[in-house]
C-alpha positions in Angstrom: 0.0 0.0 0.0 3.1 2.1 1.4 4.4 1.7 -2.5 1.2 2.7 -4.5 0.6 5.5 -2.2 4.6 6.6 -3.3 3.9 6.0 -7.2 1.0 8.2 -7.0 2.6 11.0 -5.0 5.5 11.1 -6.9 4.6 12.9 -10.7 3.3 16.1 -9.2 5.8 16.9 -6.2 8.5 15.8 -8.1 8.0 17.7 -11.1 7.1 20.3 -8.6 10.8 19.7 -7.2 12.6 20.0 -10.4 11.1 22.9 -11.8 12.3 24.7 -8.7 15.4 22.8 -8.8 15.7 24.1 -12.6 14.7 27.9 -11.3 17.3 27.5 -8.7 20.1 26.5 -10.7 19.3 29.2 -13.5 19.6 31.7 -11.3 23.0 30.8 -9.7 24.9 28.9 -12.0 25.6 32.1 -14.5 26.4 33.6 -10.7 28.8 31.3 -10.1 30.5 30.8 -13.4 30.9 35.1 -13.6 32.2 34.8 -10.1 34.7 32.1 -10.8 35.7 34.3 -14.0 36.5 37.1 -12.0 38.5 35.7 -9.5 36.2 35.6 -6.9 33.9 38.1 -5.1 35.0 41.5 -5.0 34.9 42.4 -1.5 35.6 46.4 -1.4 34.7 48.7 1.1 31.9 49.0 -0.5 30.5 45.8 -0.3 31.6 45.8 3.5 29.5 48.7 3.9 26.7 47.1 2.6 26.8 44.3 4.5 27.1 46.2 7.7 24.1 48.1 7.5 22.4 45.0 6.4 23.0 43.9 9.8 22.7 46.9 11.7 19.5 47.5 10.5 18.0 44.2 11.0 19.5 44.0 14.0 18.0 47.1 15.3 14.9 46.5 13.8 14.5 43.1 15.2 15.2 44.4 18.9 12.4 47.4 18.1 9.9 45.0 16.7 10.5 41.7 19.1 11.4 43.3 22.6 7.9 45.5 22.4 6.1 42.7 21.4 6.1 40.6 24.4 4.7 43.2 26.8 2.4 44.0 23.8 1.0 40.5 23.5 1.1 39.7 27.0 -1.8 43.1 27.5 -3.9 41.6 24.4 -3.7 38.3 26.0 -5.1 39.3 29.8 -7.1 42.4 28.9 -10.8 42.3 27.6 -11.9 45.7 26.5 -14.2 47.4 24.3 -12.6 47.9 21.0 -9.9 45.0 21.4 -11.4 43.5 18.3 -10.4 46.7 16.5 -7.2 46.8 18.1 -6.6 43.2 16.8 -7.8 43.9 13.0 -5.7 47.1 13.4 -2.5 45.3 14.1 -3.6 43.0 11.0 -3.3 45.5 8.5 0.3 45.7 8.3 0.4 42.2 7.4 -1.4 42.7 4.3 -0.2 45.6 3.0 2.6 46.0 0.2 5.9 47.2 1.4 5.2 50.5 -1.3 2.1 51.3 0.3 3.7 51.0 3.8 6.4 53.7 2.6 3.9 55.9 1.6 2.0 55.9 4.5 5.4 56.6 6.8 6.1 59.2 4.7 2.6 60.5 5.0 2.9 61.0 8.5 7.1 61.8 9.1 7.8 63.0 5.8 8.8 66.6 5.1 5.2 67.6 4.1 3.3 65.1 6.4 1.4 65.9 10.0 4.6 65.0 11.9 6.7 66.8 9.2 9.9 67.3 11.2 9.5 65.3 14.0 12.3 62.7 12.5 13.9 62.6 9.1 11.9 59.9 7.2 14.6 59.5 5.0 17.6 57.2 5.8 18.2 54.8 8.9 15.3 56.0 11.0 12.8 55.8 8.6 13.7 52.4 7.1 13.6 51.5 11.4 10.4 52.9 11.5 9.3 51.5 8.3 10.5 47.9 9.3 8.6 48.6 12.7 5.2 49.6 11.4 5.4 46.0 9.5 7.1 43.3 12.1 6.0 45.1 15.2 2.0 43.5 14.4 3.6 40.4 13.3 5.8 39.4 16.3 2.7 39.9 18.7 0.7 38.1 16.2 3.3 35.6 17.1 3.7 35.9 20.4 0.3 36.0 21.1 -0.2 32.5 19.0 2.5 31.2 21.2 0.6 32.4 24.9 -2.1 30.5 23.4 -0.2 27.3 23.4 -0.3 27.7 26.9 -2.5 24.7 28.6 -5.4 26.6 30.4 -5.1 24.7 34.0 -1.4 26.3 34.2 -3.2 29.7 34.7 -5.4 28.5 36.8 -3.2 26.5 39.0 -0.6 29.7 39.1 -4.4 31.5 40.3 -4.9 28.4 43.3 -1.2 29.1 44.1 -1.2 32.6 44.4 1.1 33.4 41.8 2.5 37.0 41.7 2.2 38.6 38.0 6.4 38.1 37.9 5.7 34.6 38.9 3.3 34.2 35.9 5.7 35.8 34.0 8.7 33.4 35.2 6.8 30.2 35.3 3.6 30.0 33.0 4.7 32.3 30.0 8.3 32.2 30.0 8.7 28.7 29.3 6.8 29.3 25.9 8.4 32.4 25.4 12.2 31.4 25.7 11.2 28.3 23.4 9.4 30.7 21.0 11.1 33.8 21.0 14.5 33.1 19.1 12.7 32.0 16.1 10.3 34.8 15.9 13.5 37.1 16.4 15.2 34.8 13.5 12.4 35.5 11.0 11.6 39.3 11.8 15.6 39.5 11.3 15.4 37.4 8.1 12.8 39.7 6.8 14.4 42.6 7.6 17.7 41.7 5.8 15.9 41.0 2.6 14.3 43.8 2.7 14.2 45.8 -0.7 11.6 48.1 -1.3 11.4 50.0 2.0 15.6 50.4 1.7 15.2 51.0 -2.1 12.7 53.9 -1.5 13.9 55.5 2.1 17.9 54.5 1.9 19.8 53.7 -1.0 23.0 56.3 -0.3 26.4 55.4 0.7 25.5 55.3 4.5 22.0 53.1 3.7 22.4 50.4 0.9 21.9 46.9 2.0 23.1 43.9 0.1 20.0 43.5 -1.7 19.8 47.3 -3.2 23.7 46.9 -3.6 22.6 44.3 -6.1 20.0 46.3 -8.2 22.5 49.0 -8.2 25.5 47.5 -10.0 22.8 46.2 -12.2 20.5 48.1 -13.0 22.4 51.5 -12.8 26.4 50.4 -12.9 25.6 47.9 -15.6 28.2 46.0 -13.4 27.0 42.1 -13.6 30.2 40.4 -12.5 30.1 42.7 -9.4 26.0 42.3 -9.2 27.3 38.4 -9.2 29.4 38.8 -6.6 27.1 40.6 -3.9 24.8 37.8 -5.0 26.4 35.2 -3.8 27.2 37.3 -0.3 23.2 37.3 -0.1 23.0 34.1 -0.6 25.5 32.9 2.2 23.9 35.5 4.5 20.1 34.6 3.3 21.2 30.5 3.7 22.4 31.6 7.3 19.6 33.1 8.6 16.9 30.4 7.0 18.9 27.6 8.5 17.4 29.7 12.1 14.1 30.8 11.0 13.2 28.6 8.2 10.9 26.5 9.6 9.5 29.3 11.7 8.6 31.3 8.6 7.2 27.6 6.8 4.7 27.1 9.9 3.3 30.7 10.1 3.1 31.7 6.6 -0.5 30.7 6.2 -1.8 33.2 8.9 -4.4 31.6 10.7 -6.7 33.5 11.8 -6.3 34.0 16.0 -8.0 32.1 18.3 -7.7 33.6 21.5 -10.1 32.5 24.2 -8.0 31.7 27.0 -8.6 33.1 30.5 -6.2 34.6 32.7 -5.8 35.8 36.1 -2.4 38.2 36.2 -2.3 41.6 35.9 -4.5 42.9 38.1 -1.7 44.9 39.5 -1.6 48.7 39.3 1.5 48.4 37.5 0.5 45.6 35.4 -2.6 47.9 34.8 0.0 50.8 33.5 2.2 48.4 31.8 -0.6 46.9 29.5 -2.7 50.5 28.9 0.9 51.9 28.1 2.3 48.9 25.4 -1.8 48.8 24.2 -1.5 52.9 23.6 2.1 52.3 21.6 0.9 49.7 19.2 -2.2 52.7 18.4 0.6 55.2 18.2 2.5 53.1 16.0 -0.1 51.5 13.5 -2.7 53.7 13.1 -1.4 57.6 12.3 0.3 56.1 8.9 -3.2 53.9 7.9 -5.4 57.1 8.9 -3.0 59.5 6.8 -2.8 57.2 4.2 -6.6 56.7 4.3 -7.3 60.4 4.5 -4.5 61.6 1.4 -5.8 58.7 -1.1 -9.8 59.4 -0.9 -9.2 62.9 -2.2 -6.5 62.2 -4.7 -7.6 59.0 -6.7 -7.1 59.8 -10.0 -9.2 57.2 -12.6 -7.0 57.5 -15.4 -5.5 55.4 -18.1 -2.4 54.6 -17.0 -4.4 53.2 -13.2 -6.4 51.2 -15.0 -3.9 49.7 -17.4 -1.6 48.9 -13.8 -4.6 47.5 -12.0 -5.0 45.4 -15.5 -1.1 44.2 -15.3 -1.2 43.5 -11.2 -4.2 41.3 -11.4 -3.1 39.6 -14.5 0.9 38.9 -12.8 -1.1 38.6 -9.2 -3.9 36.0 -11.3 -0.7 34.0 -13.2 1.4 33.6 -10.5 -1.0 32.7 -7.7 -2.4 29.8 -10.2 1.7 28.5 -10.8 2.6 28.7 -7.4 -0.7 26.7 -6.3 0.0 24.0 -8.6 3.9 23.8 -7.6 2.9 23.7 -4.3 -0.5 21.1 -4.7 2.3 18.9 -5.5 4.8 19.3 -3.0 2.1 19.5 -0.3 0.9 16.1 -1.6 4.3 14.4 -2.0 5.2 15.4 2.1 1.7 13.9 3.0 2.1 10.9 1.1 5.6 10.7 1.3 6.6 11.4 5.4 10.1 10.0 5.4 10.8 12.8 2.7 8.7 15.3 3.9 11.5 17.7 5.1 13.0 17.3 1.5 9.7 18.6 -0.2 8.9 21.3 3.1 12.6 22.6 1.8 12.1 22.9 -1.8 9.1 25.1 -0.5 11.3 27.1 1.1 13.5 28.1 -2.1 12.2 31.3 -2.2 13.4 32.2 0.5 16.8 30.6 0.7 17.4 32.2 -3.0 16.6 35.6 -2.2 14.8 37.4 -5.1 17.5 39.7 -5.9 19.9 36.5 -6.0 17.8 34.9 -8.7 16.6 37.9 -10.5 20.2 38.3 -11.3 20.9 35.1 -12.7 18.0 35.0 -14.7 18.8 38.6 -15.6 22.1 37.2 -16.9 20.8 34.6 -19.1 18.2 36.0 -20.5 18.0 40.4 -19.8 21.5 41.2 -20.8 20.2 41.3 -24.6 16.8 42.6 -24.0 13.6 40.9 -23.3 10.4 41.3 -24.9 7.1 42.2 -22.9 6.2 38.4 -22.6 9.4 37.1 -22.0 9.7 39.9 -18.8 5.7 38.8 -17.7 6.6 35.5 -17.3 9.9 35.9 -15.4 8.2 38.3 -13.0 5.5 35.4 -12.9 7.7 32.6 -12.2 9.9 34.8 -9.5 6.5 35.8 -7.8 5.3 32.3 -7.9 8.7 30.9 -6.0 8.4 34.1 -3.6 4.7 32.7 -2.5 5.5 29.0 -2.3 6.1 28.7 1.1 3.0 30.4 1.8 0.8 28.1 -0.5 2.5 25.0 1.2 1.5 25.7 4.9 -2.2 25.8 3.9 -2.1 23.4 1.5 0.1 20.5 3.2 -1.9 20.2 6.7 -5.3 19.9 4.7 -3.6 16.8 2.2 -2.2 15.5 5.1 -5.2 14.9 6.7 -6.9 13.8 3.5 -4.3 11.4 2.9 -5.2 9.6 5.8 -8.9 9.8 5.5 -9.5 8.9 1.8 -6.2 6.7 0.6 -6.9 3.2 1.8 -9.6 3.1 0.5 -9.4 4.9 -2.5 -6.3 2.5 -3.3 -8.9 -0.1 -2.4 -11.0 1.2 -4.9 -8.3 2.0 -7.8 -9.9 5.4 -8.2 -6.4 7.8 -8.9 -5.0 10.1 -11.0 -7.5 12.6 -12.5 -10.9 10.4 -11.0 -9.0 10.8 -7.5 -8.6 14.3 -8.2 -12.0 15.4 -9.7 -13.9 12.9 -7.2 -12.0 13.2 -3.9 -9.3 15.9 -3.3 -10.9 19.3 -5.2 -14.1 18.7 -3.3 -12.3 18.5 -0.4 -9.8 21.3 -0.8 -11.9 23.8 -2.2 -11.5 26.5 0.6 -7.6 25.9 0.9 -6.9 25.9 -2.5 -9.2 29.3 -2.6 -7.5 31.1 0.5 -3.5 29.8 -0.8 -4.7 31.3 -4.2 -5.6 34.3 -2.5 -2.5 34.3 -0.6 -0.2 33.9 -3.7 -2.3 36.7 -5.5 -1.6 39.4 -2.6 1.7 38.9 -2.5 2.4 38.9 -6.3 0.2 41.8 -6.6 1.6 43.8 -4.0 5.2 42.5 -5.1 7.7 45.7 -6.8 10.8 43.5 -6.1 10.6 41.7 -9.5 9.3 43.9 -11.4 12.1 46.3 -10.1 15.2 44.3 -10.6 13.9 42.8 -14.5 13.3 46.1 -15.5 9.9 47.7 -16.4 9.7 46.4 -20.4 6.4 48.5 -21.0 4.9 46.5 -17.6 3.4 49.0 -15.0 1.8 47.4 -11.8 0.0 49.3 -9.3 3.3 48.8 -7.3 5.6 50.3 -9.8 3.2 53.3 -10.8 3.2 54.3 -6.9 7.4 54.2 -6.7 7.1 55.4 -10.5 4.8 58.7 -8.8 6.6 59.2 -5.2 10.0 59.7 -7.4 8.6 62.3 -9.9 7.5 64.4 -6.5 3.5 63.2 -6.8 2.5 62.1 -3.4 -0.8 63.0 -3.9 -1.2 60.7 -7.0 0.8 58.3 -5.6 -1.8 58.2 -2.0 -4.4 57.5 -4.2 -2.9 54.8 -6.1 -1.5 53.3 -2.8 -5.1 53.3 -1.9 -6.5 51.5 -4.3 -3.7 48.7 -4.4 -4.5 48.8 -0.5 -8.2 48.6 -1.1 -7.7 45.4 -3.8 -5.1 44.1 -1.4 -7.5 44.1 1.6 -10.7 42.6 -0.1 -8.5 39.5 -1.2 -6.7 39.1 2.1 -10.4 39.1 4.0 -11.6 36.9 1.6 -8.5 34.7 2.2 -8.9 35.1 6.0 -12.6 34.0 6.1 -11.7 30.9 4.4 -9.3 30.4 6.4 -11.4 31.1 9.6 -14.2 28.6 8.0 -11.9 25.9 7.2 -10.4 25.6 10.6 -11.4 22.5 12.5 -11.1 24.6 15.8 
């Protein structure tokens, strides 16, 4: 049985496998070979400097994002108020929107001409911290909250019977969960802070704020430099390889964003400094979150501009969001089903999930870029390489929704089916898409945002006569039209939003619990 249930698994995760394996090796290969022609990487001063503030600024943004987040999550989890489910869905929509919207709305609110004009330059080091705090602050108390959760309920309660002090709580009930938790949320909110492009593109890119990744696009894009694009390439990739091997599997099991379930009851924090404590870390995440969503807001309803040029980028986001959601779903359908069917491999086909992240997108734009951008490509030749390089980017997300909901059908429905002889397309059509309607909905939702909302690709291949929403908003903040870019940013937001809710309620419907 163990062998038929292997022969059917096998065709679509391992064609899966080798595509990615194919995309992989395209994108490094020319890399290497340049690399090897050269002599080696060229590690200047320049490149030092790069790296440094790579790490500085994750760094920093890491400890500004994860050490505010305990406290943070800790006041969600023991305080029921009126407007907590606000607060909650307020935190939630930094998680959805694209990194160019969430520039635009810092610079709404710090920049030169915004309502805190002055109050820190928005430009540089600060405003890429700021930037990187508005985004990972809401998604490490998302995780640390998911983490308090895991908590069994009768340790609070027997902490209540024993007259456990809130430090005690602290010490004994949530710090358990939190010292095994907390390194790997800190590893991925440092991992996605070093890969971060667009918010460094837009609010660094000088001398003194240039991380590896805009270093990249830089030498070539503008320098027309390839063998030294190749070589900070490969310095991504060892540093990108690094920080996976931490928070890898961290990223794989939270990428499908479950919705919260939060229902526990406490007894801490009844303290008046508890009290102060929780109103003060509640009161931050407003401070933080909501000025830049309200300025946004409030500067794209009176500046949407319905012209030509929207339309025709609305037209070429949902048709890249559309292309690329379908690719990546079907890549990962079949690595989600080979690692149910297959669990002796199933870290093998979790890991080929995970080469989007391990190849960093400015690591295999540039390899791709070298085989087939040096010449000039034509408009369908740069679609479908922003396609595939969105569809890699989403994988991992697409697999953690998909690869619980096959594993549990693979238990439910293969005996028998083998008993049956029903497989291949009849298994398909009869059991699985019947089944899998509302995961393969919400992980084609998934893969759609992020496409949609990606500039990355679309950045590093070049424009070739393609303008996404994404690209007309950087294209419009760098000819000195904030206004026109607000309202843009708005309605990417607003398209962004209604297909993350969707995703979300399918999610919420779909889970057991």
């Amino acid at each position: 049985m163990a062998e038929r249930h292997t022969i059917t698994a096998l065709p679509g995760g391992l064609g899966a496998a080798l595509w990615v394996a194919a995309a992989v090796a395209a994108g490094l290969l020319p890399l290497l070979s340049l690399a090897f022609q050269a002599g080696g990487p060229t590690l200047d001063g320049a490149v030092w400097a790069a790296l440094r503030f790579t790490l500085v600024q994750a760094g920093l943004s890491t400890l500004l994002s994860v050490v505010p987040a305990v406290p943070l999550a800790r006041a969600l989890a023991r305080r029921q108020f009126t407007g907590r489910g606000l607060l909650l869905r307020l935190l939630a929509v930094p998680l959805a929107l694209p990194a160019i919207v969430a520039v635009l709305a810092v610079v709404s609110v710090y920049g030169a001409n915004g309502v805190l004009g002055g109050f820190m330059p928005v430009y540089g080091l600060p405003g890429i911290l700021l930037t990187h705090v508005f985004f990972n602050l809401p998604l490490a108390t998302r995780l640390v909250l998911e983490a308090l959760a895991t908590t069994p309920p009768e340790a609070h309660r027997l902490a209540a019977q024993l007259g456990f002090s809130d430090n005690d709580v602290l010490r004994h009930v949530d710090g358990p969960v939190l010292r095994a938790r907390l390194p790997a949320i800190a590893g991925l909110v440092f991992l996605l802070c070093a890969a971060s492009f667009v918010t460094v593109l837009t609010l660094g890119g000088g001398p003194a704020a240039t991380t590896l990744e805009v270093a990249i696009y830089q030498a070539l894009r503008m320098d027309f430099d390839p063998a030294r694009a190749a070589g900070l390439s490969l310095l991504q990739l060892a540093l990108s390889l690094t920080l996976v091997a931490l928070a890898g599997r961290m990223m794989l099991a939270q990428a499908s964003q479950a919705p919260l379930r939060l229902r526990q009851q406490r007894f801490d924090g009844h303290s008046p400094a508890a009290r102060a404590l929780d109103a003060g870390m509640l009161l931050l995440a407003v401070a933080v979150v909501a000025p830049p969503v309200v300025a946004l807001v409030a500067a794209g309803l009176s500046h949407v501009a319905l012209s030509a040029a929207l339309f025709s980028a609305l037209g070429w986001s949902l048709a890249i969001g559309g292309v690329a959601a379908l690719f990546a779903t079907v890549l990962g359908y079949g690595l989600a089903g080979a690692a149910a069917r297959l669990p002796q491999r199933r870290m093998w086909f979790e890991g080929v999930a995970l080469a989007g992240v391990m190849v960093p997108p400015a690591v295999m734009a540039t390899g791709w870029f070298l085989i087939f951008g040096r010449n000039g490509t034509s408009r369908a030749e740069l679609f479908l390489l922003v396609v595939a390089l969105n569809a890699l980017m989403a994988l991992p997300f697409v697999v953690a929704v998909l690869a619980p909901q096959l594993a549990r059908l693979a238990a439910a429905h293969d005996r028998l089916c083998a008993a049956l002889g029903i497989s291949g397309w009849a298994r398909l059509r009869l059991i699985d898409l019947p089944a899998l309607r509302r995961p393969l909905a919400q992980a084609l939702l998934l893969a759609g945002i992020m496409a949609m909302g990606d500039l990355t690709a679309i950045t590093l291949f070049g424009s070739g006569g393609i303008l996404t929403l994404p690209a007309l908003v950087y294209q419009q903040m760098g000819h000195y039209r904030g206004n026109l870019a607000a309202g843009t940013a708005l309605v990417l937001a607003v398209v962004i939003f209604l297909a993350a809710w969707l995703a979300e309620r399918l999610g919420a419907e779909d889970d057991p619990h």
